[in-house]
Steps between C-alpha positions, in 0.01 A plus 500: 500500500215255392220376785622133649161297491620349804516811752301564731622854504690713276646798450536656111737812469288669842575820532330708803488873540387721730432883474558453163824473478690330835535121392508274800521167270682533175457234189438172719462172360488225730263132476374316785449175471199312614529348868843679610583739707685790384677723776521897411813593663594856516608793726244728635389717132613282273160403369400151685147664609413624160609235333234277740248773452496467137395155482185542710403891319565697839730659268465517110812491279592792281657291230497140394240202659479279799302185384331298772388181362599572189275802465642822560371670802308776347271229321401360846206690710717624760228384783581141313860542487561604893280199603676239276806658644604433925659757644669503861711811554733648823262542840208261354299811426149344684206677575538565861089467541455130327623207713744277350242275335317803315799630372629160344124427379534856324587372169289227463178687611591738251522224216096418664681122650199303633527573924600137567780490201660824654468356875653221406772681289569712814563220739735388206740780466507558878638153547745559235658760631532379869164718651261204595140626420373460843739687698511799246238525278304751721774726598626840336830660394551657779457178719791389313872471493699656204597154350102369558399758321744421179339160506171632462594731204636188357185297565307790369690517153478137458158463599302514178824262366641682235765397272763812555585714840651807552743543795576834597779476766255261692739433774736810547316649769577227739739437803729235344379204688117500335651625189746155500158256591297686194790492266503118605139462480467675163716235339283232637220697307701551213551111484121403564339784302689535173405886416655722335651765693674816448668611856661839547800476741793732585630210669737265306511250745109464515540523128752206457315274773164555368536603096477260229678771310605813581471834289674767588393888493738774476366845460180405252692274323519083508887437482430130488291175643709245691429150643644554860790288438587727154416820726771359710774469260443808289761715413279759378563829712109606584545128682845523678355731784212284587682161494818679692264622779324174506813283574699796741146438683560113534856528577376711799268268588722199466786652721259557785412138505 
């Protein structure tokens, strides 16, 4: 498989191994294109985390090369990499002793921002993702509800504006109702922003509603990349149990109403 100029991302025959011979992804190929987003959808083990983890070098491949850029991901300065790279993941992961404005401005001070650019950067994100500035820019985690403190993991990986995010399973922690607004909100983001972003989900309704395309992982290996509407139709058997539990679920639902 040849680089495509026009990824953002991509996968060449990735292999990854652990304890030398266990192999947790197995010969993946897969492009993503500039300014989508591309839903990992898998079953818990099947590789979605990994997969995520390569692109960023929290893991390194075994086997083959994940280009970022165009540049594979050994050529970049890791430090470099991370930082070009934003990365939200499952339970926000903040440091519980910054407030919420010291752990969004945590990027940016780290790329040596001039004080007013990254004030004014802060006050940015927050709006974006529904925290005004003034009511929360002085409080901490802990002074925070689950689904606040997704938003500020969100602000913080978008806060030195970087071209791709990582999603880790940003919502699954949630009680259903935030989950629903941040789903909801995150496409409004998705319109305005125009990243690139690689979300892990075990969910394939979060992955139809929110997913450009959809790429499914089945025990290390990709068994195919789907527009939701293709993912929907697919006769292909690694699909059939996802899209069957999907609609049994919305039969339910409809013959409640």
């Amino acid at each position: 498989m040849n680089p495509t100029p026009a990824a953002a991302i991509e996968f060449v025959n990735v292999t990854y191994r652990i304890n030398g011979n266990r192999t947790l992804i197995s010969d993946l190929n897969l492009s993503i294109r500039r300014g989508e987003t591309l839903m990992l959808l898998g079953r818990s083990g099947s590789g979605k985390t990994t997969t995520l983890k390569l692109i960023n070098r929290l893991l390194a491949q075994s086997d083959g090369k994940v280009l970022v850029d165009g540049r594979s991901t050994t050529d970049w300065d890791v430090i470099r990499l991370r930082r070009h790279i934003g990365y939200a993941i499952q339970e926000a992961g903040l440091f519980p002793h910054y407030s919420v404005e010291k752990n969004v401005a945590l990027v940016p001070r780290l790329e040596r921002w001039e004080p007013a650019r990254i004030a004014a950067r802060v006050r940015e994100v927050l709006q974006l993702v529904g925290l005004p500035y003034g009511e929360y820019s002085d409080r901490y985690p802990d002074q925070l509800s689950g689904g606040q403190r997704q938003r500020v993991g969100l602000a913080r990986a978008l806060a030195a504006d970087p071209e791709i995010l990582l999603m880790d399973e940003p919502f699954g922690a949630l009680d259903p109702i935030t989950r629903a607004e941040l789903q909801h909100e995150f496409l409004e983001l998705k319109r305005t922003l125009s990243k690139t972003i690689v979300f892990v989900t075990h969910d394939v309704a979060e992955a139809l509603m929110l997913g450009d395309r959809i790429a499914l992982m089945d025990n290390g290996k990709l068994k195919g990349v789907f527009a939701p509407a293709e993912f929907l139709r697919s006769p292909d058997d690694s699909v059939q149990p996802y899209v069957n539990a999907f609609r049994a679920t919305r039969q339910i639902l409809n013959s409640g109403a």
